[in-house]
C-alpha positions in Angstrom: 9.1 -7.0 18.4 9.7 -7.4 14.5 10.2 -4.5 12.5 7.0 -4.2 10.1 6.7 -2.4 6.6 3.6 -1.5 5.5 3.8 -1.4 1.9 0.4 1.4 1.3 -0.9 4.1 2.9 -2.7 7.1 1.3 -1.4 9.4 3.8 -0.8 12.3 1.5 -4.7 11.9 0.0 -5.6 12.0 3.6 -3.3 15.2 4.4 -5.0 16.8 1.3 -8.5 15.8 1.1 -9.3 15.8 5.1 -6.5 17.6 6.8 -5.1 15.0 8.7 -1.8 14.9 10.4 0.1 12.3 10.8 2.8 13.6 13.1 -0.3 13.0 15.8 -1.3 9.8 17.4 -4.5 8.3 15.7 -5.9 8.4 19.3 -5.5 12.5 18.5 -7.3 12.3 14.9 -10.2 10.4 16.0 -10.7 12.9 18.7 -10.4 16.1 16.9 -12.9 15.0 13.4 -15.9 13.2 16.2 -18.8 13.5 14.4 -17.8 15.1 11.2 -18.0 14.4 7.5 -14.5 13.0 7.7 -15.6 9.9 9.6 -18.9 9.6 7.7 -16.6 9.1 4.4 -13.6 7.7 5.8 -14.0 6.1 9.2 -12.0 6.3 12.0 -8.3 6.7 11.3 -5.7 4.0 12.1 -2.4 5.8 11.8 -0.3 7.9 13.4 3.4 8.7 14.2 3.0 7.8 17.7 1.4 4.3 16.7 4.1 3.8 14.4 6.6 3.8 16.8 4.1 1.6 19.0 4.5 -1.1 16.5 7.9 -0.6 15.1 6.4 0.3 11.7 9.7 1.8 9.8 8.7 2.0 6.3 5.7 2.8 4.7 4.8 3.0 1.0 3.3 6.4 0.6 1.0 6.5 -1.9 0.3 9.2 -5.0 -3.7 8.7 -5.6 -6.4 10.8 -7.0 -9.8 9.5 -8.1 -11.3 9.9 -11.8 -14.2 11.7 -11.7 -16.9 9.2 -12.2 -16.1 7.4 -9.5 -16.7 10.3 -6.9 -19.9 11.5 -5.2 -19.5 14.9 -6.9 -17.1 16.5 -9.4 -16.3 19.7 -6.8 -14.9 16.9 -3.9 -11.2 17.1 -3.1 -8.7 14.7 -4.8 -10.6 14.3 -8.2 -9.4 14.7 -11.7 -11.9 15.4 -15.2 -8.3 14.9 -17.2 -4.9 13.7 -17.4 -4.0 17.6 -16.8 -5.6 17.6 -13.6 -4.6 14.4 -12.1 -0.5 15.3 -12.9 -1.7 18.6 -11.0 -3.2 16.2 -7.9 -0.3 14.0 -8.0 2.5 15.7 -8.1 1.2 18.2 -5.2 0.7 15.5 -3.1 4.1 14.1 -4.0 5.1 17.5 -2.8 3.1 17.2 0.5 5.4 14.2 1.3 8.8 16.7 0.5 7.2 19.4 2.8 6.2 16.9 5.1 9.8 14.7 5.7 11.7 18.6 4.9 9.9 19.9 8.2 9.9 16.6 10.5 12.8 14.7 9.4 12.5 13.6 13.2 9.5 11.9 12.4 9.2 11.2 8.9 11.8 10.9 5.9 12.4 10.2 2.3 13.5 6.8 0.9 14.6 7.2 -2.5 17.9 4.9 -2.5 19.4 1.7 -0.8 21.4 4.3 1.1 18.0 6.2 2.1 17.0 3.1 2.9 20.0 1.8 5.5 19.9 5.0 7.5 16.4 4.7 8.2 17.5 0.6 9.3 20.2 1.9 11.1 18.0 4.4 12.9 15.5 1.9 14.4 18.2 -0.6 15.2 20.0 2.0 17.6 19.5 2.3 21.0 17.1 5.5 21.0 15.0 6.7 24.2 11.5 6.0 23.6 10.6 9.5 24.0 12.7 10.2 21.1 11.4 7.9 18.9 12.9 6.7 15.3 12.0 8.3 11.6 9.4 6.4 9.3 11.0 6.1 6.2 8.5 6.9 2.9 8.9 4.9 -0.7 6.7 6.6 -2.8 4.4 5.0 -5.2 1.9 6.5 -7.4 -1.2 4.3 -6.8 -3.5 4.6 -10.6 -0.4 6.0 -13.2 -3.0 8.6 -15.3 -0.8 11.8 -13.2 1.7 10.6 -16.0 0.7 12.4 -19.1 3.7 11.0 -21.3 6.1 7.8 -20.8 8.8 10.9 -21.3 7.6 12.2 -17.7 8.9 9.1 -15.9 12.8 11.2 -15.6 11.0 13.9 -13.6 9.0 11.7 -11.0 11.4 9.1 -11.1 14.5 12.3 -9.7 11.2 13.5 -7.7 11.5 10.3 -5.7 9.0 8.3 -6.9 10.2 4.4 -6.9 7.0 2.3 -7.6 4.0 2.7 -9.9 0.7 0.9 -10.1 -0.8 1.6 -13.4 -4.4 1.4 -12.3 -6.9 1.8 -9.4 -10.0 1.8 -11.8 -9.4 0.9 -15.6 -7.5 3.7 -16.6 -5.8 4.7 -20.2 -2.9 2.5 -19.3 -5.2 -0.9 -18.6 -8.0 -2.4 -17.3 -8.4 -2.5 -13.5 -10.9 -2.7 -10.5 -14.5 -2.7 -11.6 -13.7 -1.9 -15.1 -11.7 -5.2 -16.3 -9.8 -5.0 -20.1 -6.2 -6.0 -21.2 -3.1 -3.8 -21.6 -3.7 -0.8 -23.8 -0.5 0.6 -26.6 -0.4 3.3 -23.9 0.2 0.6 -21.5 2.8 -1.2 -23.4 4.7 1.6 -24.0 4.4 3.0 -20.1 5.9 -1.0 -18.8 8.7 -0.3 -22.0 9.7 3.0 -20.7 9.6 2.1 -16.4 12.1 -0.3 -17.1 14.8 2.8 -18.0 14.6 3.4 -14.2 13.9 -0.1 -12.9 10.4 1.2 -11.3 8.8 -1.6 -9.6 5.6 -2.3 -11.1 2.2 -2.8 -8.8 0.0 -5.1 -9.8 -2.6 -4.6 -7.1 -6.1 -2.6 -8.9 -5.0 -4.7 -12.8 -7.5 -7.0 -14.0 -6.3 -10.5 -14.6 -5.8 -9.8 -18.3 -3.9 -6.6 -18.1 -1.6 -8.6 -14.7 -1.3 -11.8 -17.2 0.8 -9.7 -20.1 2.3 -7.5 -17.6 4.2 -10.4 -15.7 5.0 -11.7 -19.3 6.6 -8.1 -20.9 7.6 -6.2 -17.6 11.9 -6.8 -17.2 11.4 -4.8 -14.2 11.2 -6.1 -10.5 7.1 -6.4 -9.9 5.1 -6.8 -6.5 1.8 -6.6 -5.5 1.1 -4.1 -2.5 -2.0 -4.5 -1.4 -4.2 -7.5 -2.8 -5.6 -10.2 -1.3 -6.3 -14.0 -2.8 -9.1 -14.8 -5.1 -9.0 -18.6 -4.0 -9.5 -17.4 0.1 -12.7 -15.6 -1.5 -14.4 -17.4 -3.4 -17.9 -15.8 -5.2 -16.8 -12.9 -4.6 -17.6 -11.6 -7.9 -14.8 -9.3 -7.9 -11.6 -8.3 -9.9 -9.6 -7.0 -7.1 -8.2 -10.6 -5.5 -5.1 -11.9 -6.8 -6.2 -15.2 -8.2 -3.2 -18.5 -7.7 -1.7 -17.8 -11.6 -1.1 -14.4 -10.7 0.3 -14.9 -7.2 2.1 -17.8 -8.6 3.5 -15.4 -11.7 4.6 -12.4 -8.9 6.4 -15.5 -7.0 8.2 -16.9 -10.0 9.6 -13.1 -10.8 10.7 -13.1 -6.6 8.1 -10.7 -5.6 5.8 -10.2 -2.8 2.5 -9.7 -2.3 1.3 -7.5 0.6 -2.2 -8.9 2.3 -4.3 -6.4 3.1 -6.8 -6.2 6.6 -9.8 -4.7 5.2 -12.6 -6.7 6.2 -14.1 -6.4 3.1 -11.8 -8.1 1.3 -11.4 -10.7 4.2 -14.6 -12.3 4.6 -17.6 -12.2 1.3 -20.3 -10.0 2.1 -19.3 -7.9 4.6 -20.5 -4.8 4.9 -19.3 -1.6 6.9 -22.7 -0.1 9.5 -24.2 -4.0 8.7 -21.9 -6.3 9.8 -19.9 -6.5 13.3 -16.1 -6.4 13.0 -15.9 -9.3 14.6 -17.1 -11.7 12.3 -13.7 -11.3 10.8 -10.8 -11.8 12.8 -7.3 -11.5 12.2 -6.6 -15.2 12.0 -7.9 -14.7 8.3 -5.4 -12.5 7.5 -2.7 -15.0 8.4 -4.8 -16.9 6.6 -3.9 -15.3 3.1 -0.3 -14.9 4.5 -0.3 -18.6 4.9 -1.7 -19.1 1.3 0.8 -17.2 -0.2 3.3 -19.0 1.5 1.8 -22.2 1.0 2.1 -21.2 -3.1 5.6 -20.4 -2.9 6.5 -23.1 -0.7 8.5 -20.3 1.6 8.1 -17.2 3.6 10.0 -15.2 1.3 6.8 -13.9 -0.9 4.4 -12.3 1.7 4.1 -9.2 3.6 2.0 -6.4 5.0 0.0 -3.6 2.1 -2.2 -2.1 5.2 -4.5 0.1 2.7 -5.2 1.5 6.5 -7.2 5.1 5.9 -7.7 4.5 2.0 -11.7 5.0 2.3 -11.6 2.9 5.3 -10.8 3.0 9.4 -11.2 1.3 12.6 -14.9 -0.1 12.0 -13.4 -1.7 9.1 -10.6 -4.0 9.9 -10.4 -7.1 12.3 -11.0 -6.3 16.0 -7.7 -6.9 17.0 -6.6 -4.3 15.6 -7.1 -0.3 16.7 -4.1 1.2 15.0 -1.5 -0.2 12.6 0.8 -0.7 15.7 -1.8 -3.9 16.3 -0.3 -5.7 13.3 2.0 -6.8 15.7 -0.8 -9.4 17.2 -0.2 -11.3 13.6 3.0 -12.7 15.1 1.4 -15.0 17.6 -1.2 -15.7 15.1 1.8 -16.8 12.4 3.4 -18.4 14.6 0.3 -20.8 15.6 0.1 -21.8 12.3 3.8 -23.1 12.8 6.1 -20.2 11.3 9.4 -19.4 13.1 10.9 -16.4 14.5 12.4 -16.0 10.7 9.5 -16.4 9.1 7.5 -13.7 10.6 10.1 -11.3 10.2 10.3 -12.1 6.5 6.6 -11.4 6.2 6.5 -8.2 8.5 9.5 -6.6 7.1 12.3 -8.6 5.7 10.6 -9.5 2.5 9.8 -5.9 1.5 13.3 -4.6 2.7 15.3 -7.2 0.5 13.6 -6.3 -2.7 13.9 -2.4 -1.5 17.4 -3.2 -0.8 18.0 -4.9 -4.3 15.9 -2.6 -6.8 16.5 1.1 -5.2 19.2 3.0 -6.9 
């Protein structure tokens, strides 16, 4: 089996807001929050250290995210921020939830803040290990919505605090328009892209509206990706800012990015609905479908990979039935390869493509 990176998971949200641990098998999690308030918000979960060694998930993008008030059920819920004060206080506890986390299971889960982080975790899951032993699951963080950063002068402290990729928006946000509130670049935005490049941060894309993706890709030196987004063109009336549409792919392509698809069902198939629709009206095959398109786009496989999104305000009922943990990505292979890619080809998109530009823009 391939190696896979999954380039986003909220798992320190998850830690935070519902207690989950990760060092258990999903299998474990599901068990332990039946019939709770946990499932009611946030399904069933998909991850798990056991399944990532099921699937020979290595890396995962680990993601800092907190959600502005207005967009929560009430202001006294977990993980919500009234101000810029409070969301640096959300993110930067949950960025030190991933150093307690990898400082008390560096068997299970580690750090990745280097090229040299980087090649031990490789080097790891290359070697001959017993199973029971299993291999570490290396963590890039990225800070998913960028308002935890008060100041462009905070970038030297998250940037030494390990934190490698930043997404300025999940909403709009001060920085730039994003999902469900659309708008351009702001000053503060400009000046945030100005001051990343200092540290070559890789800039996500994934949450900006069109305008604010357009001048990004136009002013950002910096390397730039997309984590998790899926393509406009594969969803059409979807009446929604959160697809990539072809000019933007195209724009991430052209500065020899990637764009991570993401196997949410909602962003697979128009329409669908969580509790209303079966998960089986959207199988897996249209996930390689928006592989395939992003290939198709950069005529290669070296621009497309995995952004699972797996436990961000979704689980199991939510995602293609082949899949009942992320160690089912795997079943994309046969799927990739029936729509003619080779061996090398499906190990760009599962992992190689992610771990050459990790490779090339980590200190």
């Amino acid at each position: 089996m391939p190696l896979i990176v999954d380039a986003h998971a909220d798992i320190a949200y998850n830690m935070l807001k519902y207690g989950r641990d990760y060092t258990r098998p999903a299998a474990e999690t599901r068990r332990l929050e039946a019939g709770t308030q946990t499932v009611l918000d946030n399904e069933d979960s998909l991850l798990g250290w056991d399944d990532y060694q099921r699937g020979r998930v290595a890396v995962i993008f680990s993601t800092l995210f907190a959600a502005p008030v207005r967009f929560s059920k009430t202001e006294h819920e977990k993980q919500v921020y009234k101000n810029f004060d409070e969301a640096h206080k959300l993110y930067r506890e949950q960025l030190l939830t991933y150093h307690r986390l990898t400082d008390s299971t560096p068997d299970k889960f580690r750090l990745i803040a280097s090229s040299s982080d980087l090649n031990l975790i490789l080097d790891n899951w290359h070697s001959p290990t017993p199973e029971e032993t299993g291999h570490p699951v290396g963590m890039v963080i990225l800070m998913e919505g960028a308002e935890g950063i008060r100041h462009p002068s905070e970038l030297q402290e998250w940037h030494a605090m390990g934190v490698r990729l930043i997404g300025p928006a999940w909403v709009g946000t001060r920085y730039c328009g994003g999902w469900r509130e659309p708008g351009p670049l702001t000053d503060d935005g400009r000046e945030l892209l100005a001051a990343m490049t200092d540290y070559n941060f890789i800039l996500d894309l994934s949450h900006m509206d069109e305008r604010s993706a357009i001048e990004a890709l136009d002013i950002y030196r910096g390397p730039i990706v997309a984590t998790h987004a899926n393509c406009a063109a594969l969803m059409p009336n979807s009446n929604s800012n959160r697809h990539l549409s072809d000019r933007i792919i195209e724009g991430i392509i052209q500065r020899d990015g990637v764009v991570g698809v993401v196997p949410f069902n909602s962003y697979l198939k128009v329409g669908w609905v969580s509790g209303k629709n079966p998960r089986n009206e959207v199988p897996l095959d249209i996930v390689a479908n928006h592989i395939d398109h992003i290939c198709q786009l950069a005529g290669d496989s070296l621009h497309a990979g995995i952004g699972s999104d797996f436990d961000g305000g979704f689980g199991v009922q939510s995602v293609p039935p082949e899949i009942e943990t992320v160690a089912d990505l795997q079943n994309l292979v046969s799927l990739l390869k029936a729509l003619g890619y080779s061996e090398t080809d499906v190990e760009n998109i599962l992992s190689g493509n992610w771990l050459t530009r990790l490779k090339r823009d980590l200190p």
